[in-house]
LOFIDREN-151596 format. One record per atom (N, C-alpha, C): residue in one letter; z, x, y. Coordinates in pm, whole numbers, padded with zeros to 5 digits, always signed. Layout:
LOFIDREN-151596
AZXY;...
This chain:
LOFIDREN-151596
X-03316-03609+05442;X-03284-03520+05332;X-03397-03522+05229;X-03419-03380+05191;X-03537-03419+05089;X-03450-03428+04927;X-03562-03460+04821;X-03512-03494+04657;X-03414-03399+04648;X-03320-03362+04530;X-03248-03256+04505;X-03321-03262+04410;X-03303-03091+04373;X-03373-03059+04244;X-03273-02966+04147;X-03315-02889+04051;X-03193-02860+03966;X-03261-02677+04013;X-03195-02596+03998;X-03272-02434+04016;X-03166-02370+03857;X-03263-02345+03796;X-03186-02248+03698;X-03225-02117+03687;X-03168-02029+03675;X-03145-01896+03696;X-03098-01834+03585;X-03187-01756+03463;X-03162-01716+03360;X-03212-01492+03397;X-03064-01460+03298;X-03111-01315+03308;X-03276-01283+03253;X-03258-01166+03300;X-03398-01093+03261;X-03405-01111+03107;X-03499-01115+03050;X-03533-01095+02926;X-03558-00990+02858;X-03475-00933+02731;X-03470-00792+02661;X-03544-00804+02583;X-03656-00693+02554;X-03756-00683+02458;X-03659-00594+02368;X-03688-00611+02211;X-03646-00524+02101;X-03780-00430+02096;X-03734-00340+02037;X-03804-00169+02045;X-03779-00148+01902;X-03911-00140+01830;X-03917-00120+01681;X-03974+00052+01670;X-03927+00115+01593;X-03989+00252+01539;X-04020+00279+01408;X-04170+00303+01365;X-04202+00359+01250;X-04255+00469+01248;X-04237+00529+01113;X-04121+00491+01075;X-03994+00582+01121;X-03847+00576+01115;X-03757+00596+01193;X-03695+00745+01166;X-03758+00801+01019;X-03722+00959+00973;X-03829+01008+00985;X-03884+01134+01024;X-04016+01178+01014;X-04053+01233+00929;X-04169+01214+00867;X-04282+01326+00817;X-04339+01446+00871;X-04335+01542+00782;X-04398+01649+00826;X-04595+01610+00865;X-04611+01629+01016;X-04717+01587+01029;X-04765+01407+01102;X-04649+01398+01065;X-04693+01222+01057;X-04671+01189+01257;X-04722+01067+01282;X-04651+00973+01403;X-04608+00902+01406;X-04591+00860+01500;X-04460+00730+01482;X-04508+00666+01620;X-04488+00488+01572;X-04558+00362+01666;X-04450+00338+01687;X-04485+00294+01811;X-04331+00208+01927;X-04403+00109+01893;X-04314-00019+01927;X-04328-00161+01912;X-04294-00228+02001;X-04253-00320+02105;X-04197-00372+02227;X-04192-00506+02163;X-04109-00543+02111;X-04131-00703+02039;X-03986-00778+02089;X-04044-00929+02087;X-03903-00989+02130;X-03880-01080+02245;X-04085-01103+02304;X-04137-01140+02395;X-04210-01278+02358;X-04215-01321+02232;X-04314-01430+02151;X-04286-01554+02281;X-04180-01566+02265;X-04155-01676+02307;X-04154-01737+02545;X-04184-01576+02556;X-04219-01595+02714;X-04378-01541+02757;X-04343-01624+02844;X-04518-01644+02924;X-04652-01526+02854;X-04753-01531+02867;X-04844-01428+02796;X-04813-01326+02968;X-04967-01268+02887;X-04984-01140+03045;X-04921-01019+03003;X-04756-01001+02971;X-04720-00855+02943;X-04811-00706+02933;X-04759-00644+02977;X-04823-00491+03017;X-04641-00410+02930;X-04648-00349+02882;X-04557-00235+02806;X-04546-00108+02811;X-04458-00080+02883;X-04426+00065+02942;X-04321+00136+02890;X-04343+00256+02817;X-04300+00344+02720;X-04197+00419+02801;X-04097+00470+02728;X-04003+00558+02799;X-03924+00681+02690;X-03888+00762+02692;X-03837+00895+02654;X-03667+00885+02714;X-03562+00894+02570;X-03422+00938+02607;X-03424+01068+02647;X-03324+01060+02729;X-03271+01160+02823;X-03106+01168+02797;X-03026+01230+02736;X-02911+01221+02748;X-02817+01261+02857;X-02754+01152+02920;X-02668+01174+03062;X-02550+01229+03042;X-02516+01350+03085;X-02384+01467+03069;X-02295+01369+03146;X-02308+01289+03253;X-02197+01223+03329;X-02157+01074+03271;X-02207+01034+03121;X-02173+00943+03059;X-02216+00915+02937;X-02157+00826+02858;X-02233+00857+02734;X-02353+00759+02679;X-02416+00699+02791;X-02561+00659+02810;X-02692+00767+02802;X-02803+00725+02814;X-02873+00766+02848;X-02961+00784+02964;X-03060+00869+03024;X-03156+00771+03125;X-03271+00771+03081;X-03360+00763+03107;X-03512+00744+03077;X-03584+00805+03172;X-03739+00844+03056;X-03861+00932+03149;X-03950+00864+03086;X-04022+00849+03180;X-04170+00756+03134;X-04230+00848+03035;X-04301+00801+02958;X-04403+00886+02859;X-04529+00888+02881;X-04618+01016+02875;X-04722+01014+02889;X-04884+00921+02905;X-04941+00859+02980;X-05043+00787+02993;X-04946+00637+02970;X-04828+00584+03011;X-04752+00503+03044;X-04721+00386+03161;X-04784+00514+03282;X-04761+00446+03429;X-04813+00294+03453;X-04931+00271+03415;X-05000+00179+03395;X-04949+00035+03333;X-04868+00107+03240;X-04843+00044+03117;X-04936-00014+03005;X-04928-00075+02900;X-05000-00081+02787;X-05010-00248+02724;X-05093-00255+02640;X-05150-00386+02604;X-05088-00407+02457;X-05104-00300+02427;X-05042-00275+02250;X-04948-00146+02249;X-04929-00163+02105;X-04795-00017+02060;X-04859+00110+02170;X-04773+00177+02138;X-04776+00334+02202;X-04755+00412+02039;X-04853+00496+02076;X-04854+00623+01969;X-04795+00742+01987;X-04715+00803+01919;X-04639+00903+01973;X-04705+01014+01865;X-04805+01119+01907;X-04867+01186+01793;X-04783+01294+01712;X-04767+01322+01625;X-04679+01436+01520;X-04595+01510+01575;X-04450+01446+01654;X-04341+01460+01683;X-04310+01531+01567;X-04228+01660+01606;X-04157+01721+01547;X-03978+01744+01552;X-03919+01651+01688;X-03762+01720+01659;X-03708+01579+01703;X-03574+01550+01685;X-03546+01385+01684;X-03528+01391+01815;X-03590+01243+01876;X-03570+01157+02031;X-03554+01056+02005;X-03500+00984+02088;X-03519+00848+02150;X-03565+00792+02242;X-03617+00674+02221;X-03713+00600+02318;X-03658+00454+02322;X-03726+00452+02472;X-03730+00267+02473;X-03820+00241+02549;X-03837+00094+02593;X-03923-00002+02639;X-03908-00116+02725;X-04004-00107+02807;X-04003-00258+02878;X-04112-00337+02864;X-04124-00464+02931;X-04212-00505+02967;X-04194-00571+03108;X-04364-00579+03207;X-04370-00619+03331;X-04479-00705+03323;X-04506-00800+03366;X-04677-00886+03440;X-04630-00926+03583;X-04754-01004+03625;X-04754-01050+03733;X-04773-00941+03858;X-04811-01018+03972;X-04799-00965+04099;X-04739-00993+04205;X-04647-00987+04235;X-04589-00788+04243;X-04479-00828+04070;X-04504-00727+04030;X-04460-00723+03901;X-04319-00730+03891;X-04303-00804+03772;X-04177-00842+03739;X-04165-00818+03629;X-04049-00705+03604;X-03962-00636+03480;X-03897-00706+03443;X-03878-00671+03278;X-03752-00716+03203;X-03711-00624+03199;X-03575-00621+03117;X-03437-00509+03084;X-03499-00396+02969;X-03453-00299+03009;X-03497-00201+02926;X-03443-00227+02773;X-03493-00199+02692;X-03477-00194+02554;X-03395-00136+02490;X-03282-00145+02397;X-03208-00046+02337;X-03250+00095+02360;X-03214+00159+02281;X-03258+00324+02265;X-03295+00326+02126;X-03368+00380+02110;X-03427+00325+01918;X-03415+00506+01900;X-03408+00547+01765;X-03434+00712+01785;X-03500+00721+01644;X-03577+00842+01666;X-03661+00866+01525;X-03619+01001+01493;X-03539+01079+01394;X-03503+01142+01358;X-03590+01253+01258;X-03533+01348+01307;X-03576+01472+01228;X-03482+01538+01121;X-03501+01609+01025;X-03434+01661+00923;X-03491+01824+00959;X-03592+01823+01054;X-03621+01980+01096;X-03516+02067+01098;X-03563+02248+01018;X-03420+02299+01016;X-03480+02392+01129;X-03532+02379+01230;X-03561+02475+01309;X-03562+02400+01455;X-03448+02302+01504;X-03527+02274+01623;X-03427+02332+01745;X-03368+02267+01847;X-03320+02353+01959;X-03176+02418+01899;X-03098+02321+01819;X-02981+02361+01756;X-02947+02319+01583;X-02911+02408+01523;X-02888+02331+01446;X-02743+02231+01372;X-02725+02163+01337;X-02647+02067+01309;X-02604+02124+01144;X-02449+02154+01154;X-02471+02197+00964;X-02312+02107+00964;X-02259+02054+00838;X-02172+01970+00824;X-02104+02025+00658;X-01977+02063+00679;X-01829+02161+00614;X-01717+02039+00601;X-01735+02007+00458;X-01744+02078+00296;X-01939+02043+00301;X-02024+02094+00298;X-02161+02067+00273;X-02166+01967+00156;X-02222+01894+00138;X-02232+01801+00018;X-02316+01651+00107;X-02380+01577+00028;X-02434+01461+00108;X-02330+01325+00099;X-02217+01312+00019;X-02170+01211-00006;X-02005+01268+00037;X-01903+01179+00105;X-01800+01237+00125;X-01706+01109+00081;X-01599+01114+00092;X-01481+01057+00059;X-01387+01041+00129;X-01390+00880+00146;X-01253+00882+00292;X-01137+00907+00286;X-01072+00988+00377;X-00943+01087+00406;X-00950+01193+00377;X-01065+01274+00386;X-01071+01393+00359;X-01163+01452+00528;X-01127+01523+00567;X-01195+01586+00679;X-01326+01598+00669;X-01385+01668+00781;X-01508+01697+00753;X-01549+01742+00907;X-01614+01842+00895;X-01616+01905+01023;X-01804+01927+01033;X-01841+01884+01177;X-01958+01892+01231;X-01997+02000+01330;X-02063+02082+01317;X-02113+02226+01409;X-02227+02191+01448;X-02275+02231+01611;X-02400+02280+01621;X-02361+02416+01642;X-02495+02451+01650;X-02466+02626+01561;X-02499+02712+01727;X-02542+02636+01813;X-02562+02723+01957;X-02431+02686+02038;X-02339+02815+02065;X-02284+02788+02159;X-02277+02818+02276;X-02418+02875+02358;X-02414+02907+02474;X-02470+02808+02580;X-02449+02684+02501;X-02520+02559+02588;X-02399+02466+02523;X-02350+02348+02639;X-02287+02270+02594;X-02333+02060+02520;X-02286+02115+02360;X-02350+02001+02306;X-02247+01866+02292;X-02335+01788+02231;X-02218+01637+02240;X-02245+01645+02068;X-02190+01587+02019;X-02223+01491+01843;X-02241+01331+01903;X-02331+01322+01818;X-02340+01152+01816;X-02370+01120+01709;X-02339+00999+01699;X-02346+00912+01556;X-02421+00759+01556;X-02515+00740+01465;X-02589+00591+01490;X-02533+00526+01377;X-02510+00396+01383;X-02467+00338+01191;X-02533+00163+01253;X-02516+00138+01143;X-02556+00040+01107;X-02494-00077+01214;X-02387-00093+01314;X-02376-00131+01428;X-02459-00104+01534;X-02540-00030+01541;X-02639-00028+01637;X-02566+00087+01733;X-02427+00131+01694;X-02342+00184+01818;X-02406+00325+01801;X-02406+00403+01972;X-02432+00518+01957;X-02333+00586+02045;X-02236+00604+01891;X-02064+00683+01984;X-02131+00840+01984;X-02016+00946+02012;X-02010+01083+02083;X-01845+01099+02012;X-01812+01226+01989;X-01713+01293+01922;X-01550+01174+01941;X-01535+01218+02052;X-01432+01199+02096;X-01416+01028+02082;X-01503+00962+02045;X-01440+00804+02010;X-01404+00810+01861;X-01404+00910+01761;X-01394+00882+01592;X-01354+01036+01565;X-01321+01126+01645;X-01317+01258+01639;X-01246+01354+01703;X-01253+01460+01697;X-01162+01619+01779;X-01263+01682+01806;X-01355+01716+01970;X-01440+01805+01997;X-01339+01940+02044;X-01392+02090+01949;X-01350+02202+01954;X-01493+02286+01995;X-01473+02256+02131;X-01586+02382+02156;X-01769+02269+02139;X-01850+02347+02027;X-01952+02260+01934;X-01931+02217+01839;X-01796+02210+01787;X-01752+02146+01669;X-01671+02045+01720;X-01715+01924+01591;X-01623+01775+01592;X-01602+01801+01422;X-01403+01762+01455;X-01394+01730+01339;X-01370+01607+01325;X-01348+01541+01219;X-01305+01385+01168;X-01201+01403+01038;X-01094+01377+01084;X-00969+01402+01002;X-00965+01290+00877;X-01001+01187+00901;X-00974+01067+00815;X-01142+00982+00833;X-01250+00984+00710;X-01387+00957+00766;X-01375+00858+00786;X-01275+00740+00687;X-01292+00604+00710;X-01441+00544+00675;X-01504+00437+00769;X-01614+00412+00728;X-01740+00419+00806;X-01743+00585+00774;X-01779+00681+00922;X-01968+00676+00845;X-02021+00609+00773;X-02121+00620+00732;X-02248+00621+00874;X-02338+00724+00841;X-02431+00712+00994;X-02517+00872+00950;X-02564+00850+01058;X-02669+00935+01126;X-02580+01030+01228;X-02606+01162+01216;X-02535+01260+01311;X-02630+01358+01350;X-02559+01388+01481;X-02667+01494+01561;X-02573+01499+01654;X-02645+01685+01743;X-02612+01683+01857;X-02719+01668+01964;X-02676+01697+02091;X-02749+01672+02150;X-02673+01758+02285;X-02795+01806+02371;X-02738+01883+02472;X-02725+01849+02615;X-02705+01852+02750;X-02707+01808+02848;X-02853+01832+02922;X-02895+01924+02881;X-03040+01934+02898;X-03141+01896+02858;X-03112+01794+02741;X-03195+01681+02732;X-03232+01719+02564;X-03189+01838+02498;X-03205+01906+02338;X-03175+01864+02250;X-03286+01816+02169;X-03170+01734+01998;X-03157+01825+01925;X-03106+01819+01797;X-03077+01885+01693;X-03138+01829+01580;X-03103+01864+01481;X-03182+01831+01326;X-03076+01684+01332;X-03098+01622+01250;X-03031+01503+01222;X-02978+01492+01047;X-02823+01455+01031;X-02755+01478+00933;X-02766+01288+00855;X-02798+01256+00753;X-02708+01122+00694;X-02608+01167+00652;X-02528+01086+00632;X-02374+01133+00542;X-02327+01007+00538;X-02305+00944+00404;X-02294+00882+00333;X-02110+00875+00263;X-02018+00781+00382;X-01923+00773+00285;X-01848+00724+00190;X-01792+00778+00104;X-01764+00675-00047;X-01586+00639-00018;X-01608+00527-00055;X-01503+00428-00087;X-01358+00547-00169;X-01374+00529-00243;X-01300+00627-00321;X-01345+00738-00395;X-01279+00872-00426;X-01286+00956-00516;X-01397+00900-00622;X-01526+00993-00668;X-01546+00951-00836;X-01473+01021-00944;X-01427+00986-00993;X-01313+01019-01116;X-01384+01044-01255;X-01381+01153-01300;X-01488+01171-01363;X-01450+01094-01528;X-01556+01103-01570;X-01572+00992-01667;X-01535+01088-01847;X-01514+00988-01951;X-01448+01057-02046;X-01616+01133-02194;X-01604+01144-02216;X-01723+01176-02379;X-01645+01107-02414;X-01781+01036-02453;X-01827+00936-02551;X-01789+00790-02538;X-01771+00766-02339;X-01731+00660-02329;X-01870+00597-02231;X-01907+00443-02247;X-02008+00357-02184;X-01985+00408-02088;X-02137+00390-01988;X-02113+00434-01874;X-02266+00378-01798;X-02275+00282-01702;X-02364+00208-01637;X-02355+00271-01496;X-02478+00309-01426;X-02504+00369-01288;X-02602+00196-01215;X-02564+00233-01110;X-02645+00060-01042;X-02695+00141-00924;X-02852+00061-00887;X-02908+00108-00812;X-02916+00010-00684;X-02828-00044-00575;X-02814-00116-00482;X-02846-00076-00389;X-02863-00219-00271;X-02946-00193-00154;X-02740-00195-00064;X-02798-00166+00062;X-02688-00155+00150;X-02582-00299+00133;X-02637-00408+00081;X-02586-00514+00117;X-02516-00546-00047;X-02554-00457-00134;X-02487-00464-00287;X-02554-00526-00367;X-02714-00581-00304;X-02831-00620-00417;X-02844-00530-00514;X-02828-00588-00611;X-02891-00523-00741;X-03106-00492-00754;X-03123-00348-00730;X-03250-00352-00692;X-03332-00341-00844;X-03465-00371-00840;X-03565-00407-00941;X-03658-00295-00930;X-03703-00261-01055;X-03832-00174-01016;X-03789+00028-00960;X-03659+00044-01050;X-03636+00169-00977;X-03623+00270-01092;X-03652+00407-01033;X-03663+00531-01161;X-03533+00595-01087;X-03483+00629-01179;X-03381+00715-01189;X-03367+00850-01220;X-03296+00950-01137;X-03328+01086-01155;X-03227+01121-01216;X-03222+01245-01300;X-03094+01334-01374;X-03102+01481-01314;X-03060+01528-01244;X-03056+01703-01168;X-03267+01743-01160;X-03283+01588-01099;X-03418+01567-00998;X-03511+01594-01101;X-03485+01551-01242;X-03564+01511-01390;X-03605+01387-01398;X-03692+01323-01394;X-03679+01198-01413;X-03675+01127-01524;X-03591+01013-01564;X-03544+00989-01733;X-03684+00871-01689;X-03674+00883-01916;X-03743+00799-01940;X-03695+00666-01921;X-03636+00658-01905;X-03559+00466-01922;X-03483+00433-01829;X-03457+00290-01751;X-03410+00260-01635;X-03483+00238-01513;X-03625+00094-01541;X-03683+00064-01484;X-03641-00053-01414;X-03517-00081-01429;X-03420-00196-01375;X-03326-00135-01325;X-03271-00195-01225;X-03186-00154-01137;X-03054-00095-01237;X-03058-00076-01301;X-02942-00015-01417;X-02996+00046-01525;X-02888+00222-01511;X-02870+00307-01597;X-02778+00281-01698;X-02804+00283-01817;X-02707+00252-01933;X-02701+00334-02025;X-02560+00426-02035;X-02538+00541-02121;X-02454+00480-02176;X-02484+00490-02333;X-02357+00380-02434;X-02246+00486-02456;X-02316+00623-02472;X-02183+00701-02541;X-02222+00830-02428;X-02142+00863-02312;X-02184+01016-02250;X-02132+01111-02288;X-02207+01242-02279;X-02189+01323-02348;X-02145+01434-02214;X-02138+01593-02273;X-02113+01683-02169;X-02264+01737-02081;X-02369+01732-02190;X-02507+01704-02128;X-02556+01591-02036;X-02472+01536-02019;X-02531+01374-01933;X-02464+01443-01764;X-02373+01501-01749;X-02356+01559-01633;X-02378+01582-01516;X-02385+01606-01409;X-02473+01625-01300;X-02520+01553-01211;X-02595+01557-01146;X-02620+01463-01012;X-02752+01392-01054;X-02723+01249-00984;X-02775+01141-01039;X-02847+01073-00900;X-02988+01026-00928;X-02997+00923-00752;X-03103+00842-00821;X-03137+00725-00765;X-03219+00651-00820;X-03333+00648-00666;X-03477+00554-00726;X-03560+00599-00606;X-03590+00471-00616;X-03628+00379-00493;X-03728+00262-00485;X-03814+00255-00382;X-03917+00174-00375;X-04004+00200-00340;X-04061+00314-00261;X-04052+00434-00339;X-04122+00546-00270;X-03993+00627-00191;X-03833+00564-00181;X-03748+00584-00121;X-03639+00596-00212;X-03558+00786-00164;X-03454+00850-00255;X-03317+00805-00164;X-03238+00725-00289;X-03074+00762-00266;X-03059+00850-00236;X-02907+00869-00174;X-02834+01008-00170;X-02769+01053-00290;X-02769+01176-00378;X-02730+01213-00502;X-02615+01169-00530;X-02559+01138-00637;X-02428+01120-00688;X-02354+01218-00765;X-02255+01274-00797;X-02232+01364-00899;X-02150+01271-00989;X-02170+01328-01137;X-02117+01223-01270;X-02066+01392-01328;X-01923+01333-01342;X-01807+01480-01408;X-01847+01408-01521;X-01831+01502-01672;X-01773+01452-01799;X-01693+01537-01872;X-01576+01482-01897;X-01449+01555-01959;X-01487+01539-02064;X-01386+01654-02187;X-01377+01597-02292;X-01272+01468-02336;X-01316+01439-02431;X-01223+01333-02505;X-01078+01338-02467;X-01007+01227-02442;X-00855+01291-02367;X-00778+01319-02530;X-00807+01241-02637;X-00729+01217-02787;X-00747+01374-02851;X-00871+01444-02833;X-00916+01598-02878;X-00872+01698-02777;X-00850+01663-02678;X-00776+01785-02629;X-00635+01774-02658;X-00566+01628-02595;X-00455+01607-02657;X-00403+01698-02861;X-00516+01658-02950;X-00504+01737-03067;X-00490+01869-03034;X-00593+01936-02953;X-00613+02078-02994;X-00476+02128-02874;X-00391+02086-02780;X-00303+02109-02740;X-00196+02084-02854;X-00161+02031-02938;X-00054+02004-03032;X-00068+02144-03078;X-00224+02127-03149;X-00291+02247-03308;X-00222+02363-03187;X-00266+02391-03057;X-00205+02519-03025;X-00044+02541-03034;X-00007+02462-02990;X+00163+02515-02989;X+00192+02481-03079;X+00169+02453-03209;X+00215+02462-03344;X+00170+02617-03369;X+00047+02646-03313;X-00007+02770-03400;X+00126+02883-03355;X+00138+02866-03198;X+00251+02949-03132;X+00397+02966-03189;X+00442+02797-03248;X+00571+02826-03300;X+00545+02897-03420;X+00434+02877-03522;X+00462+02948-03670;X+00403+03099-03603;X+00314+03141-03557;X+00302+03252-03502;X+00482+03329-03473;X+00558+03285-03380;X+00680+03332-03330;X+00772+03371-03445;X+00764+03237-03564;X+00837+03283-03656;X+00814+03369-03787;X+00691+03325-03803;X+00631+03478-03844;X+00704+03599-03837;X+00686+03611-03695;X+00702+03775-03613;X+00874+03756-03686;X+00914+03652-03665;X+01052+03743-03624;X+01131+03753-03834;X+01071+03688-03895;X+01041+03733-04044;X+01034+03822-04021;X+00929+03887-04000;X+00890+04041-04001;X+01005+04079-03954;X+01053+04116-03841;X+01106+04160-03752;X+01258+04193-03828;X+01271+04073-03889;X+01398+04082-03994;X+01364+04143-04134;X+01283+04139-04181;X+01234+04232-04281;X+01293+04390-04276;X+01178+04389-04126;X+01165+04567-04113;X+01332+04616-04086;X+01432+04516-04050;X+01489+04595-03998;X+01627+04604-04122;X+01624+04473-04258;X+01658+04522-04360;X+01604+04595-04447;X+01502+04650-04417;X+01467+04773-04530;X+01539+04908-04448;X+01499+04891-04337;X+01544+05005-04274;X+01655+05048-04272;X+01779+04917-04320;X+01917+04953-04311;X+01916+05022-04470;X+01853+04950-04564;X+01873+05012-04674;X+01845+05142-04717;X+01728+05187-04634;X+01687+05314-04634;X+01763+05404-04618;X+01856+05353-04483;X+01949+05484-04423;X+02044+05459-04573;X+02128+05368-04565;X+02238+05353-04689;X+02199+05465-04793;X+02085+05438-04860;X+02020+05510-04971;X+02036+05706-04936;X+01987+05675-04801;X+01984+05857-04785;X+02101+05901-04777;X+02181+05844-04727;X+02338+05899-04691;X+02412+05902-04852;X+02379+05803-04891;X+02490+05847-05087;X+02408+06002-05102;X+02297+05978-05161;X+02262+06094-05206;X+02264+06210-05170;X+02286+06243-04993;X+02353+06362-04952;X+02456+06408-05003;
């Protein structure tokens, strides 16, 4: 018998797939990354790939990308992409070569209003409010599209797991905490423009004149951020170079939609209602229906006036006949 030895047998190894940056510029490109490899053998070669959306599931498949076959030593350049895709990555060395697992699906998104379909989202507004509907269209219906959604889970659902597909429309009856990235996408492989939508916790309830009123400029995780300008209906105020807006007394001029910017990067707008004073309307509702009751009795003075002169009148004419 010869020594025993131990054999271990570990899965393939998944490279992470980085994209910059992940919204596009008009003009700009965007670098793939294949990272996630530090820690296994050198040698790697990196081979680029193009989403493909699969009509028979709600995966994808993959197409190699241009000057790819080979594979690559460093990033891949993807030159001034114009409509949103997704991509992923592997890596192979050795001879006869040995693959790892393909890479997530990473996607770089467009806000293009012109690409195969477009994507428009009813009540229109960028910020929504959970339990209130909200309905998603692509606007071509002679091709059949999906909706998908990316969030911050990494998940990339399709209508029918959070939704009602009608035709090219998904609605969402109740948004919940439907915050993400939306698009469609067609069986023929077609994206659409790409939507954020941003949903809020509760109703904003609009605020009173002449009461304090602090706006906070936070990161996803509820950091209080440093170093940020703040916009008023896309004005920029003088004051509020700290992560906080501070209005001691608001007025009916303070109004309107509000977003703060950091580094080089815009919130989604907010809208700020301002009522009047609840104590002054409350007054000028009293001052009116007081004015109404002495108004009423007024009239009916009169009313009794005119109609004792009038009796006296007749009295008067009838003796003297």
């Amino acid at each position: 018998w010869s020594d025993a030895f131990r054999l271990t047998v570990r899965s393939k190894p998944q490279p992470v797939l980085s994209v910059s940056p992940s919204w596009l510029n008009p003009g700009a490109s965007v670098t793939l990354s294949c990272e996630g490899l530090e820690h296994q053998p050198a040698g790697w070669r990196f081979f680029w790939y193009k989403a493909v959306p699969d009509p028979s599931s709600s995966s994808y498949s993959i197409e190699m990308l241009p000057g790819s076959s080979n594979g690559t030593e460093q990033n891949y350049i993807v030159h001034r992409p114009t409509h949103t895709a997704g991509y992923a990555c592997r890596a192979g060395r050795g001879e006869p070569m040995f693959y790892t697992d393909y890479s997530e699906v990473k996607f770089v998104w467009s806000a293009d209003s012109h690409p195969a379909a477009s994507l428009s989202v009813s009540p229109d507004r960028v910020q929504h409010v959970i339990d209130q509907p909200v309905t998603l269209k692509c606007s071509r219906n002679d091709i059949k599209w999906r909706v998908r959604r990316f969030t911050d889970t990494l998940s990339y659902l399709q209508c029918s797991n959070w939704g009602t597909m009608h035709g090219s429309s998904c609605t969402i009856n109740r948004l919940w905490y439907h915050s993400g990235v939306y698009w469609c996408e067609s069986e023929s492989g077609e994206f659409s423009n790409a939507v954020n939508i941003t949903v809020q916790g509760s109703p904003v309830h609009p605020v009173t004149e002449g009461d304090p009123v602090t706006l906070s400029c936070r990161d996803k995780e509820q950091n209080l951020l440093s170093n940020v300008f703040f916009y008023h209906n896309n004005k920029l105020l003088n004051y509020g170079s700290r992560g906080e807006l501070n209005i001691s007394a608001v007025s009916k001029s303070d109004e309107g939609f509000y977003k703060c910017q950091h580094s080089g990067k815009d919130s989604p707008r907010s809208w700020m209602s301002v009522r009047g004073h609840v104590g002054s309307e409350n007054q000028l509702r009293t001052f009116r229906k007081c004015c109404l009751i002495i108004a009423q009795k007024v009239m009916m003075i009169i009313i009794i006036e005119l109609l004792i002169t009038g009796f006296k009148f007749k009295r008067s004419y009838f003796c003297y006949r």
